[in-house]
C-alpha positions as CSV (number, residue, x, y, z in Angstrom):
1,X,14.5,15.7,14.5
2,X,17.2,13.2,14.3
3,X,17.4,11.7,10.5
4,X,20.6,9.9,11.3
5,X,20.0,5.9,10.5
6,X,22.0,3.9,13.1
7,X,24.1,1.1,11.5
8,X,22.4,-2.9,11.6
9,X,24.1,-4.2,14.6
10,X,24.6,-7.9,12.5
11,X,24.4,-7.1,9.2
12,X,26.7,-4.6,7.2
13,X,24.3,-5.0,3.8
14,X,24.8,-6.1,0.8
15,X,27.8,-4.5,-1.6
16,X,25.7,-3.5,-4.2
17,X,22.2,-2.1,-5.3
18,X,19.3,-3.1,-3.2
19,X,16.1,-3.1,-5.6
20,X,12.3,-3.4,-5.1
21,X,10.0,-4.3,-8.1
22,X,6.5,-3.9,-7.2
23,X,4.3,-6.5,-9.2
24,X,0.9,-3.9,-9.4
25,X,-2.1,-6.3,-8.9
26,X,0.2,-9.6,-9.1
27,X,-1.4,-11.5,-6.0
28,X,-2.3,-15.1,-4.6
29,X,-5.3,-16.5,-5.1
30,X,-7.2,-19.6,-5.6
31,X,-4.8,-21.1,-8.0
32,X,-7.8,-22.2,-10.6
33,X,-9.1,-21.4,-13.7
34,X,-10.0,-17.9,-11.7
35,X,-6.6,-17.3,-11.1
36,X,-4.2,-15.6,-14.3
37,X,-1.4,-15.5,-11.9
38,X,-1.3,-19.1,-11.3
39,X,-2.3,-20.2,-15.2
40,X,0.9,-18.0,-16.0
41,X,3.9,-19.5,-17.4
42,X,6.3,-17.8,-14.6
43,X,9.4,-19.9,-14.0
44,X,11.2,-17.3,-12.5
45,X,8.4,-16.4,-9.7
46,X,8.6,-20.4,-9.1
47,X,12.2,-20.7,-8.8
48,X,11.9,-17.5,-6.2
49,X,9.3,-19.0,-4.4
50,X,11.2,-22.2,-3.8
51,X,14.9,-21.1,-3.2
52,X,14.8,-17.6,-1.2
53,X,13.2,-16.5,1.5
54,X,9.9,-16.1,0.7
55,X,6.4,-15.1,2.4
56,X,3.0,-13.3,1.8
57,X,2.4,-10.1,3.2
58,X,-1.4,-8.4,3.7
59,X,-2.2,-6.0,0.9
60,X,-5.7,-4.6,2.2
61,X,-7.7,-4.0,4.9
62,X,-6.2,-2.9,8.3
63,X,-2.8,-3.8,7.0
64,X,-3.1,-0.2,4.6
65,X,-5.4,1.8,6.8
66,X,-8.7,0.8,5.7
67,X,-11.9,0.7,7.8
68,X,-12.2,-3.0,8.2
69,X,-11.2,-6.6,6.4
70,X,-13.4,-6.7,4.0
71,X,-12.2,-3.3,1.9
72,X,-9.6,-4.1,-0.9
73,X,-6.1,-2.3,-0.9
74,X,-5.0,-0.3,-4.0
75,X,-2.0,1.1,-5.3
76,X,-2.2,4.5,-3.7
77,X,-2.8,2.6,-0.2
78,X,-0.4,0.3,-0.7
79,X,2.8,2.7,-2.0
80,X,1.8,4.5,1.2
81,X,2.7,1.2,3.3
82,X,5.4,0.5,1.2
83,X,7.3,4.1,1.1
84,X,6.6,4.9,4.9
85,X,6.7,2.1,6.9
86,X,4.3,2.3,9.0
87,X,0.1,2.1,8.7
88,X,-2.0,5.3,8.7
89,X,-5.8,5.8,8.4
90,X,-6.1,6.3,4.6
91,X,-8.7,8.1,2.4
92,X,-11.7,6.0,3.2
93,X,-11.2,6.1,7.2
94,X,-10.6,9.4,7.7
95,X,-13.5,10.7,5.2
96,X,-15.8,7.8,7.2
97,X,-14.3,9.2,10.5
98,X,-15.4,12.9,9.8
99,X,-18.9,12.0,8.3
100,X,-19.9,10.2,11.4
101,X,-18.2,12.9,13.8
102,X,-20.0,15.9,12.0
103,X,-16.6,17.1,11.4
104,X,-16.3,17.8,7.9
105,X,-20.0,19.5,8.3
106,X,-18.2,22.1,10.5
107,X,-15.3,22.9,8.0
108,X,-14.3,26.2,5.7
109,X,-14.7,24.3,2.4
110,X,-18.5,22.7,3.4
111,X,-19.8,26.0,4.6
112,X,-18.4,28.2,1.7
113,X,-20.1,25.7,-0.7
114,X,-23.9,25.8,0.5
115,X,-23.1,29.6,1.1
116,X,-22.5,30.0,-2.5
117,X,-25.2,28.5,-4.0
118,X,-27.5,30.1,-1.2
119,X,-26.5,33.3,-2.7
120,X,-26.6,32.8,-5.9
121,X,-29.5,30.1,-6.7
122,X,-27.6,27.8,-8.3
123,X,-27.8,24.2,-7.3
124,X,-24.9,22.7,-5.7
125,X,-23.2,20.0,-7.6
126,X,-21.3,16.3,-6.5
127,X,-19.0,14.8,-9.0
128,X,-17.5,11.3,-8.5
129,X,-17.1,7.8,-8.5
130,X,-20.6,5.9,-7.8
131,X,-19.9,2.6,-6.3
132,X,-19.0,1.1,-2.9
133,X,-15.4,-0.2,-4.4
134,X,-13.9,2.3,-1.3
135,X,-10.8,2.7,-3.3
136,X,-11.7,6.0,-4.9
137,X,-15.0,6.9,-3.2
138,X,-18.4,5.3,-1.2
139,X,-21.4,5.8,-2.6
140,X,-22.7,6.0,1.2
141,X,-20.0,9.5,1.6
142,X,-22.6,10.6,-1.0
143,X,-25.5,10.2,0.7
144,X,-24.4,11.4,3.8
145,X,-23.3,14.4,1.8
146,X,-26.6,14.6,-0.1
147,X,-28.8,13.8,3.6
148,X,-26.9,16.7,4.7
149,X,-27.9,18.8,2.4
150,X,-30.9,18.4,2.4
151,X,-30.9,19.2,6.6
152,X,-29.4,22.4,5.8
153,X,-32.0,23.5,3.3
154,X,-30.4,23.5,-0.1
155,X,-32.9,23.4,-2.2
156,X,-31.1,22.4,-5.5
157,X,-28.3,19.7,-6.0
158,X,-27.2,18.3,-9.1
159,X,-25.0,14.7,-9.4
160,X,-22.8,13.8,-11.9
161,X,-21.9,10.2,-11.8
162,X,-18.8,8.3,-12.9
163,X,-20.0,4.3,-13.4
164,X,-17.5,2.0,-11.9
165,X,-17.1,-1.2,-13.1
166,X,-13.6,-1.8,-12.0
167,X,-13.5,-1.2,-8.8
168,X,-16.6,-3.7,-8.5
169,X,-19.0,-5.9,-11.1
170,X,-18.5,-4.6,-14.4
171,X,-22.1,-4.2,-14.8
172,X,-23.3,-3.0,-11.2
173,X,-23.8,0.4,-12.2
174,X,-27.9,0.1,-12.1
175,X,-27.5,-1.1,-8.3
176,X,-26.2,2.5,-7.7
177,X,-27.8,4.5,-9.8
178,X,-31.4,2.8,-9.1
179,X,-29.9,3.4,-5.4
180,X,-29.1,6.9,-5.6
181,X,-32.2,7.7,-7.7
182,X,-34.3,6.5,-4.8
183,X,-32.8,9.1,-2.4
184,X,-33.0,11.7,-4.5
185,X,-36.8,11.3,-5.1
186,X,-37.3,11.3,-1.5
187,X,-34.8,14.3,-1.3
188,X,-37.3,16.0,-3.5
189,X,-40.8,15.0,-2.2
190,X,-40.4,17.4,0.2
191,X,-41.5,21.2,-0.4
192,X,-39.1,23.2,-2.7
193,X,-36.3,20.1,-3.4
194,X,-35.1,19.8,-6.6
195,X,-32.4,16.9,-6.4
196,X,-31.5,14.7,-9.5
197,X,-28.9,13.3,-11.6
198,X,-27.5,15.7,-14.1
199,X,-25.1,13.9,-16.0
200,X,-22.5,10.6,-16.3
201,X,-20.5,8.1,-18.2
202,X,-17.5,5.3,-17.6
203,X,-14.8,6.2,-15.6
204,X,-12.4,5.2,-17.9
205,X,-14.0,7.7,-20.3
206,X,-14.5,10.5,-19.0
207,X,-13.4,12.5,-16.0
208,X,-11.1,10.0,-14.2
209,X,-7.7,10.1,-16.3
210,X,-4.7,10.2,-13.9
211,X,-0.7,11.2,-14.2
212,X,-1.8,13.2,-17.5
213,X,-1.8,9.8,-19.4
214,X,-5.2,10.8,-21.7
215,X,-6.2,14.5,-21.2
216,X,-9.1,13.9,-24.0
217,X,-10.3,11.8,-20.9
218,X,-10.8,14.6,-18.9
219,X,-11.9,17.0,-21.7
220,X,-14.8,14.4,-22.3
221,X,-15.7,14.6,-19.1
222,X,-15.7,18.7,-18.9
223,X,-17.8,19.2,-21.9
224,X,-20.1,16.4,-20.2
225,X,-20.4,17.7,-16.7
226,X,-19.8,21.3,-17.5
227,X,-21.4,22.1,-20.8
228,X,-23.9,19.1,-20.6
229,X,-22.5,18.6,-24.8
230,X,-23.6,14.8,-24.5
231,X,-26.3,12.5,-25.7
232,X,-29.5,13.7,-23.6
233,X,-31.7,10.8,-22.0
234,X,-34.7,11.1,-19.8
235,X,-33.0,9.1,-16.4
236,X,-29.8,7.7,-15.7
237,X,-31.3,4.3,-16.2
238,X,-32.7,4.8,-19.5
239,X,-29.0,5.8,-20.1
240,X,-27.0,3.2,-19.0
241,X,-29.7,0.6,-20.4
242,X,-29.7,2.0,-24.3
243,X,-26.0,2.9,-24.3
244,X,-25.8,-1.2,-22.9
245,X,-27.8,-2.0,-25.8
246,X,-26.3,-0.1,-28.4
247,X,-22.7,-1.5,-27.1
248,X,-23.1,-5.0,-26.7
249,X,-21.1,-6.8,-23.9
250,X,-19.1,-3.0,-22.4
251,X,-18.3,-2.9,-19.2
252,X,-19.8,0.3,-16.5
253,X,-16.4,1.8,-17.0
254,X,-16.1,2.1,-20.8
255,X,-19.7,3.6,-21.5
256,X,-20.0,6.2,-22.7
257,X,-20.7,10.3,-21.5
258,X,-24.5,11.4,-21.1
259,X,-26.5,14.0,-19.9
260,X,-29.8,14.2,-18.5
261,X,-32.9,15.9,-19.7
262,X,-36.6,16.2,-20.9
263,X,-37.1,15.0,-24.6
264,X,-36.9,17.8,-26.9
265,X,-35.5,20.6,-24.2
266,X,-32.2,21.7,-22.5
267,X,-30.6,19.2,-20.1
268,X,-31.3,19.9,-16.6
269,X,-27.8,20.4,-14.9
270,X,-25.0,22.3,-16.9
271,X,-22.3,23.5,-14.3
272,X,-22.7,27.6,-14.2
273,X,-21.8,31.0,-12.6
274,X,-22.3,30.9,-9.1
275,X,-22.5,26.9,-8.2
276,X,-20.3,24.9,-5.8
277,X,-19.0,21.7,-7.2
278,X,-17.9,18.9,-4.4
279,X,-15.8,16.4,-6.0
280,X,-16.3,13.5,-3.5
281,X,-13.6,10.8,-4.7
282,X,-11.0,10.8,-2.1
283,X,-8.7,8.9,-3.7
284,X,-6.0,11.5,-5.1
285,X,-4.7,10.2,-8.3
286,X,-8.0,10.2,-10.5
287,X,-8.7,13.4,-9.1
288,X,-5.9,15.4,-9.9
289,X,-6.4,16.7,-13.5
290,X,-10.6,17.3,-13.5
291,X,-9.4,19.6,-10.0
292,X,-6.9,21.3,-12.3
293,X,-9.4,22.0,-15.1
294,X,-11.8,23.3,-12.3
295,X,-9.2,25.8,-10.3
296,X,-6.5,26.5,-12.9
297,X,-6.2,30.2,-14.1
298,X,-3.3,29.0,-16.9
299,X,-4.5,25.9,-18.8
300,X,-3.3,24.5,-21.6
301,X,-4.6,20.9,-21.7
302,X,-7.6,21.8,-23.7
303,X,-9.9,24.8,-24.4
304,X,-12.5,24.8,-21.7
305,X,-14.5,27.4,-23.3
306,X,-16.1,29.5,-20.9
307,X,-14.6,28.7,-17.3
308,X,-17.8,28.9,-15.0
309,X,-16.8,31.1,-11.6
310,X,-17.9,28.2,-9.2
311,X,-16.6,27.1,-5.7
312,X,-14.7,24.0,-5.8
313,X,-13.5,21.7,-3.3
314,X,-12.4,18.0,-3.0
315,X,-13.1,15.5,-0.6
316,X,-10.0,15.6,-0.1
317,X,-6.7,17.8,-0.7
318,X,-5.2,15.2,-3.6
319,X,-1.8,17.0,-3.3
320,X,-0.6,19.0,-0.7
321,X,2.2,20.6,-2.2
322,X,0.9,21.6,-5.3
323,X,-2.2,22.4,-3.0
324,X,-4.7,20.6,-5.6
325,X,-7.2,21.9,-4.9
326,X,-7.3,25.1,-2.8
327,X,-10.4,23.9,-0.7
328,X,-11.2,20.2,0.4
329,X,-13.6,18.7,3.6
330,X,-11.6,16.5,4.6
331,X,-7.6,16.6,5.8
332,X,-5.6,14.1,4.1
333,X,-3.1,11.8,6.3
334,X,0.1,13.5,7.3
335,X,2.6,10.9,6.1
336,X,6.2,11.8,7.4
337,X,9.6,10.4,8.1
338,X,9.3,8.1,4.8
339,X,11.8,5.8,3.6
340,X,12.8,8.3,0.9
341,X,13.6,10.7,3.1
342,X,15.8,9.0,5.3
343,X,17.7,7.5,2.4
344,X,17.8,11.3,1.0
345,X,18.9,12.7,4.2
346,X,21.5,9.8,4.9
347,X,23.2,10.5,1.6
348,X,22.1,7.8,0.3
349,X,21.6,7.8,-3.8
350,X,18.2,6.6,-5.3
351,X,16.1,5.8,-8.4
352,X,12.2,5.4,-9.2
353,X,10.9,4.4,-12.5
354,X,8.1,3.0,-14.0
355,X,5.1,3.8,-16.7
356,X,2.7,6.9,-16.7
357,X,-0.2,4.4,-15.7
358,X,2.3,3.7,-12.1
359,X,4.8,6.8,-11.9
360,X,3.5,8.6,-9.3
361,X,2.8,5.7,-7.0
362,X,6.8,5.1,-7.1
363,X,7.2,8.7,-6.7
364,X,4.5,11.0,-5.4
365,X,2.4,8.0,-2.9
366,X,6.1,6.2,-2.3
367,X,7.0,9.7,-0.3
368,X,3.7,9.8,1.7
369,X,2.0,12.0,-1.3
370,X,4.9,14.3,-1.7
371,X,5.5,15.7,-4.7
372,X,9.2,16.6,-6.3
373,X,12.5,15.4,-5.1
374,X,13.6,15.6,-1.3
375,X,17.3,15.8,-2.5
376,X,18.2,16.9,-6.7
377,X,21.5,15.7,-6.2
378,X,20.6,12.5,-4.9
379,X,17.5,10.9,-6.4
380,X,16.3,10.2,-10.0
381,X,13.3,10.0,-11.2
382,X,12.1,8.3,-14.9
383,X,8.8,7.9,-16.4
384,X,8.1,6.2,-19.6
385,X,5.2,6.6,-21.2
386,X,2.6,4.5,-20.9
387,X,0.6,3.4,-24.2
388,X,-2.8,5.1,-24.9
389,X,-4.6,2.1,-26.5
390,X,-6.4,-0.5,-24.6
391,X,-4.4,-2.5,-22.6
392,X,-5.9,-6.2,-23.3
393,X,-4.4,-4.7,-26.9
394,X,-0.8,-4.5,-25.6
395,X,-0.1,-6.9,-21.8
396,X,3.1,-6.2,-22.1
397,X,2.7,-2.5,-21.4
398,X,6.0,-0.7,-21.5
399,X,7.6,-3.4,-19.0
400,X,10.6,-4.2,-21.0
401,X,11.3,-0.8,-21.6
402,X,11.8,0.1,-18.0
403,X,13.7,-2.9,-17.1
404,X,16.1,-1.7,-20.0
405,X,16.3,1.8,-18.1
406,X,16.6,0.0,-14.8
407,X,19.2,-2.3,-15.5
408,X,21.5,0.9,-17.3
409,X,21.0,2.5,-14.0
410,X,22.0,-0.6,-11.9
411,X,24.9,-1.0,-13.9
412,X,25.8,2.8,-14.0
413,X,26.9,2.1,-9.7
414,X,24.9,5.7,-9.4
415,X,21.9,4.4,-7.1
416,X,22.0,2.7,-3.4
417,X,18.7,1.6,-3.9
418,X,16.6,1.5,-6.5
419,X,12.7,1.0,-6.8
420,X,10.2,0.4,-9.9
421,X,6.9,-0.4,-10.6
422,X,5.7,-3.3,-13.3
423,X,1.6,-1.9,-13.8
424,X,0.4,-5.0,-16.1
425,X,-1.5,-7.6,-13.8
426,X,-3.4,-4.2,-12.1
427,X,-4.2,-2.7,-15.6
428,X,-4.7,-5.3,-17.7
429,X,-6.6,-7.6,-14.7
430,X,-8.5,-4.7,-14.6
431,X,-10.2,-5.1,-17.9
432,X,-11.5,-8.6,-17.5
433,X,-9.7,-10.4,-20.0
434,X,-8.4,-13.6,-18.5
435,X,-5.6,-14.3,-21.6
436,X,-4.6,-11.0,-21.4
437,X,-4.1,-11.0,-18.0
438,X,-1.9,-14.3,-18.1
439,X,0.1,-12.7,-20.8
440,X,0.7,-9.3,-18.7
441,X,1.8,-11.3,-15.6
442,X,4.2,-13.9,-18.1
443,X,6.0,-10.1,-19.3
444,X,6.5,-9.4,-15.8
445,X,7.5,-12.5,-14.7
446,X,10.4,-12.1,-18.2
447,X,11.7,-8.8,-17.0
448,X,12.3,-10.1,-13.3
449,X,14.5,-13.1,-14.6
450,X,16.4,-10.1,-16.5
451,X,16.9,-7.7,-13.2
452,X,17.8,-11.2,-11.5
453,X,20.6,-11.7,-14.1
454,X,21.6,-7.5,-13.4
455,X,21.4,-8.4,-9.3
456,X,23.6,-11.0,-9.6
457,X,26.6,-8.9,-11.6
458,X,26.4,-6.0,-9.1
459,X,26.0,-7.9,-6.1
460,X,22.8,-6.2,-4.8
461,X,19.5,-7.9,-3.7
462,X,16.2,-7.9,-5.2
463,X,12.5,-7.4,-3.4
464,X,9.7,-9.0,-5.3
465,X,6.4,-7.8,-3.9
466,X,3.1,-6.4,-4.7
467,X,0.7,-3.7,-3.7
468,X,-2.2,-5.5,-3.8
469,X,-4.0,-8.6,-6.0
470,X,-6.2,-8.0,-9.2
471,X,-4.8,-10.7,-11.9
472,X,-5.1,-13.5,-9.5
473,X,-8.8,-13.7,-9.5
474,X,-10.2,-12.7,-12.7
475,X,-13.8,-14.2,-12.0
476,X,-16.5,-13.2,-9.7
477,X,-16.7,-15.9,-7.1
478,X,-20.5,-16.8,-5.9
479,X,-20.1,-16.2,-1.6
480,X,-22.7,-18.7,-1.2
481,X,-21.3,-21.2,-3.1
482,X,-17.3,-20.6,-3.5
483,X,-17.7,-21.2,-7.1
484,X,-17.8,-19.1,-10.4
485,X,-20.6,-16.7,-10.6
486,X,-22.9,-16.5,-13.8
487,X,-24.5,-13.4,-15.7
488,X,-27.8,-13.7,-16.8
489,X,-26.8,-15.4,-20.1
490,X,-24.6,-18.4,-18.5
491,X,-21.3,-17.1,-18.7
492,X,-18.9,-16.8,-15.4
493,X,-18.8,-13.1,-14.8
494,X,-15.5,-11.6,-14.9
495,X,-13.7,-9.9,-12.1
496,X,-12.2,-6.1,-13.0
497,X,-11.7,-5.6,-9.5
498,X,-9.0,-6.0,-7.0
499,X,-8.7,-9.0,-4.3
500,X,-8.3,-9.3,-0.7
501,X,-5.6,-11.8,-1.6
502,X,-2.5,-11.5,0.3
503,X,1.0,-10.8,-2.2
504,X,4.3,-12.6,-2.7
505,X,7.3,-11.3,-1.0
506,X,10.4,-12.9,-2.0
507,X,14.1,-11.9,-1.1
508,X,17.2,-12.2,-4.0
509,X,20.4,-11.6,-2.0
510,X,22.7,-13.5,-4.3
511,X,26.0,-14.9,-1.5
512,X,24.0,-14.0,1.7
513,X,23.1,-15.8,4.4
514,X,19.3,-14.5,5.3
515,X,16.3,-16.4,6.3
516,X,12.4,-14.9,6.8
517,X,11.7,-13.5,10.3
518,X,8.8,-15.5,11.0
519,X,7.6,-13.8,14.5
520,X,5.8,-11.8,12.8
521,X,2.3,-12.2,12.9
522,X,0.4,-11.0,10.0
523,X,3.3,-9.2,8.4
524,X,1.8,-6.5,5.5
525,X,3.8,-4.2,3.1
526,X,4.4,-2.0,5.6
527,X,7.2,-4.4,6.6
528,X,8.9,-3.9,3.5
529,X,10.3,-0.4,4.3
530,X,12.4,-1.7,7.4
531,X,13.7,-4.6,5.0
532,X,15.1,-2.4,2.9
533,X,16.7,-0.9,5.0
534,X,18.1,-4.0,6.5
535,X,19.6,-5.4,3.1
536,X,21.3,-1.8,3.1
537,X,22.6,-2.0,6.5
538,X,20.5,0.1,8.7
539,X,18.4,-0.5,11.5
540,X,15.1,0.7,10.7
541,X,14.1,3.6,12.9
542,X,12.0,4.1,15.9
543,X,8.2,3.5,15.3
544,X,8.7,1.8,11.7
545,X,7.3,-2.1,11.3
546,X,10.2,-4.5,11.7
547,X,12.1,-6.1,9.4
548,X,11.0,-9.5,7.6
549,X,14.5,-11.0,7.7
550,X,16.5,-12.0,10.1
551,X,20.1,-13.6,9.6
552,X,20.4,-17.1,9.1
């Protein structure tokens, strides 16, 4: 393998630092009252947009290696794009690609797991993400998963399911439950089926904590899945419905845990000796820490009490190197020749920073879901930590605090090229709140104008993109009729999910002469990669999407 870049035939790059901020969930949308990007006070975005080169890349879909147009990107996706330069079939694909094959039926992991609990009696048990948002998981995996089952003649299965509400309508968690519900009854008509839901709560609860941010999250979500320690209620729906009622106005994500069982007795699905547990997000980040707690033999997080002896296996493997977990259905795309590893290999010195919420998207999904360094000597590292109360409480995240960090690097001379993520329009849009949301993307837009200031002094250049769009549509929009859609009691319903909005790409190369490359038809963020590598002075190498500049 030859690592060696080849020098840009026109184009020596620029003299200093060349610099990509990632505005998480920052997109362009409808520019209305929908739209928190464009209700923003962002003066420095505006003056970008009007004096460099400047374009909108596609941030979903085919453009990140999903199935088809109409799935959203997400930060793991996108930080793929952006980190290897090129488009590979991502989480989604490859899990739909295997179902419809028969593939994953024909695996280690899927045959140890019914041979378990064919041994030892003990239903077999799916944890995960109920919704068709595809960033995480499909409810439709599932039911393959659950149709399977039943083919195969396991006789017991138990579901533990974390409500959405992010990733779709805050309040769509019935539509899944009621569907999943249906399945399962007709699961168990037949003769010696026992299939139900054991147990559930919001995913931003229980379960579903990622980068170690909130271990309580995950402890929540152990004693609820595990030890079934939660409020008991007859059904799912009779769940959801009271736990509505007794918190007016929550969203699917925030409720929270339950299990499920018979008034008066023992709920029906505690996770014991001798079970196999399928965790069917695929998504890896969300995944990681519930695996852990699940396969860890040393594990300090939290007591777990007794640590049933079960098999457990992921969708997916959510890290390859730290081989989390040990068994998994479905192989995970093999991401190589990144742009961190060229730059390593090249000698050429790096940084990554950003908060908890976005570290290992600039780290672990920026090297094609690598974890660790490909060179000590060469690349850095920082994460700050990201606050623990709500984020509609706090927009401005810890945003200022890594543009401090940033700009002492910048100024230190140490890094070539450095790279950081800004997480408040994707975690505060995320919540719903439309002013909070404005206020999140006005602190980002105030720490660009200060790297701006830092890219001027050293000479380097700036990328402003994103990774997908969240902030700029905060309302669901009716299909029919293109305009706001209303809840039951009149009010426009908000949006806590991402768009399939395109993203901002501008280009800050203070003294340069360098125009947008506008050839290229339908360019995504898998064109930012090669650009980087232009504004350094390379030539991007064989296979990678071209560059978006050319030189004026």
């Amino acid at each position: 393998m030859n690592w060696a870049l080849k020098r840009h035939p026109a184009f020596k790059g620029v003299d200093g630092p060349v610099v990509v901020c990632v505005m998480d969930g920052v997109g362009i949308g409808r520019q209305d009252a929908s739209d928190a990007v464009w209700l923003a006070r962002t003066p420095t975005l505006d003056a970008l947009a009007a004096q460099v080169p400047t374009t909108a890349l596609q941030a979903h879909g085919l453009a990140v290696g999903m199935p088809s147009e109409g799935d959203m990107g997400n930060s793991e996706v996108g930080h793929n794009a952006l980190g290897a330069g090129r488009i590979f079939d991502q989480g989604a694909s490859l899990v739909a690609e295997a179902l419809a094959s028969g593939r994953i039926f024909d695996g280690a992991a899927w045959k140890s797991a019914l041979a378990r609990v064919r041994t030892s009696g003990q239903p077999l048990h799916f944890l995960g993400l109920l919704s068709d948002g595809n960033v995480h998981s499909h409810i439709e995996h599932l039911f393959a998963l659950l149709r399977r089952c039943d083919h195969e003649e396991i006789t017991r299965v138990r579901v533990h399911v974390l409500l959405d509400g992010r990733d779709v309508a805050e309040n769509s968690a019935l539509d899944y439950v009621d569907a999943l519900e249906e399945l399962l009854e007709t699961i168990s008509r037949s003769s010696n089926r026992d299939y139900q839901i054991a147990s559930g709560g919001g995913r931003m609860v229980i379960t579903m904590d990622r980068y170690e941010a909130e271990w309580g999250m995950v402890e929540r979500g152990w004693q609820t899945h595990v030890a079934a320690q939660a409020q008991i209620f007859p059904c799912a729906r009779v769940a959801i419905q009271t736990l509505r009622d007794e918190h007016p106005g929550i969203s699917d994500q925030n409720l929270p845990p339950f299990a499920i069982g018979p008034e008066g007795g023992q709920p029906i699905g505690p996770i014991q000796d001798g079970s196999s547990v399928i965790l069917f997000n695929f998504r890896g980040d969300r995944a990681m820490e519930i695996s852990r707690a699940f396969e860890d033999e040393t594990f300090p997080f939290f007591d777990r009490g007794h640590r049933p002896d079960v098999f457990f296996a992921g969708m997916m493997q959510y890290d390859g190197d730290l081989q989390i977990p040990k068994h998994y259905l479905v192989e995970p795309p093999d991401i190589d020749r990144t742009l961190g590893e060229y730059l390593a290999r090249n000698g050429v010195p790096q940084f990554a920073i950003s908060e908890t919420q976005k570290y290992g998207h600039v780290t672990y999904f920026w090297n094609g879901n690598r974890s660790g360094l490909f060179d000590e000597s060469l690349e850095t590292y920082v994460e700050i930590p990201s606050d623990t109360l709500p984020f509609e409480e706090r927009p401005w995240m810890k945003a200022a605090e890594i543009t401090d960090r940033l700009i002492q690097e910048l100024e230190s001379g140490r890094s070539r090229h450095a790279r950081f993520n800004l997480a408040n329009g994707d975690m505060v849009g995320h919540t719903g709140h439309l002013d909070a949301s404005v206020q999140a993307v006005e602190a980002v837009d105030l720490q660009i104008a200060r790297i701006l200031r830092t890219i001027e002094r050293t000479r380097g250049a700036l990328i402003v993109t994103a990774d997908h769009g969240n902030a700029d549509g905060m309302f669901d929009i009716n299909p029919q009729t293109g305009e706001p859609a209303e809840g039951a009691d009149g009010r426009i319903r908000p949006k806590t999910s991402h768009t399939l909005n395109p993203v901002p790409f501008h280009v800050f190369a203070p003294g340069q002469a360098l125009d947008i490359e506008k050839s290229i038809r339908k360019p995504g963020l898998a064109n930012v990669a090669a650009t980087v590598l232009h504004l350094l002075g390379y030539e991007a190498p064989e296979g990678y999407a071209p560059t978006l500049l050319k030189n004026a």
